[in-house]
C-alpha positions as CSV (number, residue, x, y, z in Angstrom):
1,X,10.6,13.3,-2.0
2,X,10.6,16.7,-3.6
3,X,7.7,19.1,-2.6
4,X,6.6,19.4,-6.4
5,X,6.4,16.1,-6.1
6,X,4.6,15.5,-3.3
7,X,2.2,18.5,-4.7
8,X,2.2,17.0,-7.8
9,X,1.1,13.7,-6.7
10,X,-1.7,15.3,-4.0
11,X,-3.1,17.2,-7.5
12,X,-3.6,13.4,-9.6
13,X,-5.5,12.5,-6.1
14,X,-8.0,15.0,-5.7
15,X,-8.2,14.5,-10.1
16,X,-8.6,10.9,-9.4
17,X,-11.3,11.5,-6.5
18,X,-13.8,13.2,-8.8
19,X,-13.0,11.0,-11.6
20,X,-13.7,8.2,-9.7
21,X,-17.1,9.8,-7.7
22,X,-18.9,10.3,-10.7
23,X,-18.2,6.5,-11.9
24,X,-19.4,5.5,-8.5
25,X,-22.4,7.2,-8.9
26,X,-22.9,6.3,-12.3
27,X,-22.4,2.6,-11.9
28,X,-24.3,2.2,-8.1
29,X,-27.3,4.9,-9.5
30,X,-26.6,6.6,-6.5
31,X,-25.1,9.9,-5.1
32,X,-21.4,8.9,-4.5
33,X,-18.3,11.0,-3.8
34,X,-14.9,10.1,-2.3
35,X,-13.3,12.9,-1.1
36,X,-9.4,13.2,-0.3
37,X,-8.4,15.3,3.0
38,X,-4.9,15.0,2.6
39,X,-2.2,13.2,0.8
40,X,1.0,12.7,2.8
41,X,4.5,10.9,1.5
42,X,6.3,8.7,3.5
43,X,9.9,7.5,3.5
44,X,10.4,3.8,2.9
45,X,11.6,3.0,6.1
46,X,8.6,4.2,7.8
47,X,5.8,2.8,5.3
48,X,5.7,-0.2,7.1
49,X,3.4,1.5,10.0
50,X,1.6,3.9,8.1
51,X,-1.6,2.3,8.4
52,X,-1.4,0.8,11.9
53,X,0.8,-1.2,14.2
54,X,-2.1,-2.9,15.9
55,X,-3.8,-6.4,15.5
56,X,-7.2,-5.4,14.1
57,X,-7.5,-6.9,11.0
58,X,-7.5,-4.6,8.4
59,X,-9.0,-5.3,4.7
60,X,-6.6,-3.9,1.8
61,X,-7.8,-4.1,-2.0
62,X,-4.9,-3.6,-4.2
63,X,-4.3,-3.3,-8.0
64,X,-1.3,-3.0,-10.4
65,X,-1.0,0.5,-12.2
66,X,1.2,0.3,-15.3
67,X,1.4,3.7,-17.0
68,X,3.7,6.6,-16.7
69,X,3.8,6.5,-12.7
70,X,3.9,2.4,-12.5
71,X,3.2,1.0,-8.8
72,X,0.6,-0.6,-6.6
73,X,-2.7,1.4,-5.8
74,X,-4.7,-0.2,-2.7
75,X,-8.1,0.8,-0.9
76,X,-7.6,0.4,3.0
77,X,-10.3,0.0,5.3
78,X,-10.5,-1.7,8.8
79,X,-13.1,-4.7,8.8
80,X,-16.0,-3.2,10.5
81,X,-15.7,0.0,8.2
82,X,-15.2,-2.0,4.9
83,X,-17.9,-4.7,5.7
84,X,-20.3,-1.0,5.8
85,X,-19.0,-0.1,2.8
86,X,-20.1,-3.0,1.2
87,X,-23.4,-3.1,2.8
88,X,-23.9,0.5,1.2
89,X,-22.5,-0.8,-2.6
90,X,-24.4,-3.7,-2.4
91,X,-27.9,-1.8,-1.2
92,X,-28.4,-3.3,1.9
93,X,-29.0,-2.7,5.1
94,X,-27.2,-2.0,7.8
95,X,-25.2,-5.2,9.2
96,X,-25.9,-7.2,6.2
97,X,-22.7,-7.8,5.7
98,X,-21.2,-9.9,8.6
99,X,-18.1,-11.6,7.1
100,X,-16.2,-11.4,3.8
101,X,-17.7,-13.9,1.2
102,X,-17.1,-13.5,-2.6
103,X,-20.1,-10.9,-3.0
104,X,-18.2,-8.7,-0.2
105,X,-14.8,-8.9,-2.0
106,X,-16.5,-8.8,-5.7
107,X,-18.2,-5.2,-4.6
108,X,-15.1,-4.0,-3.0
109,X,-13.3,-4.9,-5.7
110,X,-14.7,-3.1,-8.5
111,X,-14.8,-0.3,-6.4
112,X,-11.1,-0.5,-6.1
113,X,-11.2,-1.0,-10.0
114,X,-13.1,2.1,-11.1
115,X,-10.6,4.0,-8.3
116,X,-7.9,2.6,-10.3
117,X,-9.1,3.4,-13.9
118,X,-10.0,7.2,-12.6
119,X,-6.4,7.3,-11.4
120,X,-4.6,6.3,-14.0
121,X,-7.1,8.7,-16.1
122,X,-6.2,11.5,-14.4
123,X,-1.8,10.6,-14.5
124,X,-2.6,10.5,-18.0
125,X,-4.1,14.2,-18.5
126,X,-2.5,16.5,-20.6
127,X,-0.2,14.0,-22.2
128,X,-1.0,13.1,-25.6
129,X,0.9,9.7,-26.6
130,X,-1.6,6.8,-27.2
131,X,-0.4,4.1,-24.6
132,X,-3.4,2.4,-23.0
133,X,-3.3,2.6,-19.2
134,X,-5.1,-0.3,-18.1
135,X,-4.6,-1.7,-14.3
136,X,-4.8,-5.2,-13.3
137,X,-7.3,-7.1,-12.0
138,X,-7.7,-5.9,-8.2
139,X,-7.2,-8.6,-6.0
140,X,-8.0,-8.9,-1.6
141,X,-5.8,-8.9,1.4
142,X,-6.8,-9.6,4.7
143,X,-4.2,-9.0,7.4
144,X,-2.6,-6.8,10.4
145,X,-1.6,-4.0,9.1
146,X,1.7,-4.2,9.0
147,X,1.9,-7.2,7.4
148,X,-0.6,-5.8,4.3
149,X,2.1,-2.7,4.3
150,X,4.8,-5.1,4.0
151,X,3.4,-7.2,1.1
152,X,3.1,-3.6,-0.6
153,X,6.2,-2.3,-0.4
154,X,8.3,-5.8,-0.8
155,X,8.2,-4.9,-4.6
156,X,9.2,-1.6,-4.5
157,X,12.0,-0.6,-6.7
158,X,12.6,2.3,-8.2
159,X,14.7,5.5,-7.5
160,X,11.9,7.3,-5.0
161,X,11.4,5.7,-2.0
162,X,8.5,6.8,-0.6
163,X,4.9,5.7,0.0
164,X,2.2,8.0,-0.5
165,X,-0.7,7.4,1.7
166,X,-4.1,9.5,1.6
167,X,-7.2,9.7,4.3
168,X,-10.3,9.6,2.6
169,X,-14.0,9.4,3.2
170,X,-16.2,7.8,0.6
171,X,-19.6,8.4,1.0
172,X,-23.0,7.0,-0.4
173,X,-26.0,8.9,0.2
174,X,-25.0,10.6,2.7
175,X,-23.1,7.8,4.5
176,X,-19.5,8.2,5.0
177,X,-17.2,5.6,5.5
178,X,-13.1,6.4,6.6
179,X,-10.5,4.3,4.5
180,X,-7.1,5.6,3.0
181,X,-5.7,4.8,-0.4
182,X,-1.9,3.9,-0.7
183,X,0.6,4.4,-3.5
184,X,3.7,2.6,-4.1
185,X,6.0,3.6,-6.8
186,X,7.5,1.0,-8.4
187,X,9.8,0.6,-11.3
188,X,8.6,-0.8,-14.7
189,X,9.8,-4.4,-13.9
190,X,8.6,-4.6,-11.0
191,X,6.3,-7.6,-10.0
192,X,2.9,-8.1,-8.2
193,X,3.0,-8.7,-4.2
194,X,1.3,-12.5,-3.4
195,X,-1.9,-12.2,-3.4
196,X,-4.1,-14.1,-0.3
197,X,-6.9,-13.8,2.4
198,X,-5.3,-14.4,6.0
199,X,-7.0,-17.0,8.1
């Protein structure tokens, strides 16, 4: 991983970041930002651990980028943090949210979707061919962490083996909530991880 690179890929972040806060706020009609505080790369051999090597359950929304910088794009949150989160996209109170049903997933999930679309908006400044950049469908994982890294990174193949990993906070009217979003280059044929909620 060159530094331009890894500068490069910090600048479509903090691009994607704002992108993405004003679609938030657009679409909840509420003040929303997400804000990155850094962007790191990590080799492939260490991506396995980069978001914990513990057994709390952590809660990973993920989604297929195809466009000029193809890979897998995921929201990562622990369970108590995401089950807030939802709580605040869902305008409810506090604790609302005590498990992760369809309504829980649904919210995250187009959250993770408008992330995606501001991402893959902000690759695709400056360049002026017509190819449409549309992600897939997000879809949930719920696992240890090193076993949601894993199903990541299993489809990885392409000529830069690194993982690019970012702490963010995404806040709601005034409410922040801690998560990171991942990046996993991939190669144009590349295929989707499994998709599944652990027990």
């Amino acid at each position: 991983m060159t530094t331009s690179s890894s500068r490069g890929a910090e600048e479509v972040f903090r691009r994607a970041a704002a992108r993405a806060s004003e679609s938030l706020s657009k679409w909840l009609g509420r003040p929303t930002t997400i804000v990155i505080e850094d962007v790191a790369a990590f080799p492939l051999d260490e991506a396995a651990t980069v978001l914990g090597t513990g057994t709390e359950t952590l809660c990973v929304c993920a989604m297929q980028v195809g466009s000029h910088v193809p890979g897998i794009l995921a929201l990562a949150v622990s369970d108590e943090a995401g089950l807030a989160m939802a709580d605040l996209l869902l305008g409810r109170p506090p604790g609302a949210s005590a498990a992760w049903g369809e309504i829980e997933r649904s919210a995250t999930a187009e959250t993770t979707n408008i992330i995606g679309c501001a991402y893959l908006n902000a690759v695709a400044e400056g360049r002026d061919d017509a190819e449409p950049l549309v992600p897939s469908p997000p879809w949930f994982v719920r696992d240890y962490p090193e076993a949601v890294m894993e199903s990541l990174i299993v489809t990885q193949m392409t000529d830069d083996p690194s993982v690019f990993l970012t702490r963010t906070t995404f806040c709601i009217e005034g409410t922040a909530i801690r998560c990171s979003l991942v990046f996993v280059p991939q190669s144009v044929a590349a295929g989707r991880p499994g998709s599944g909620v652990a027990p």
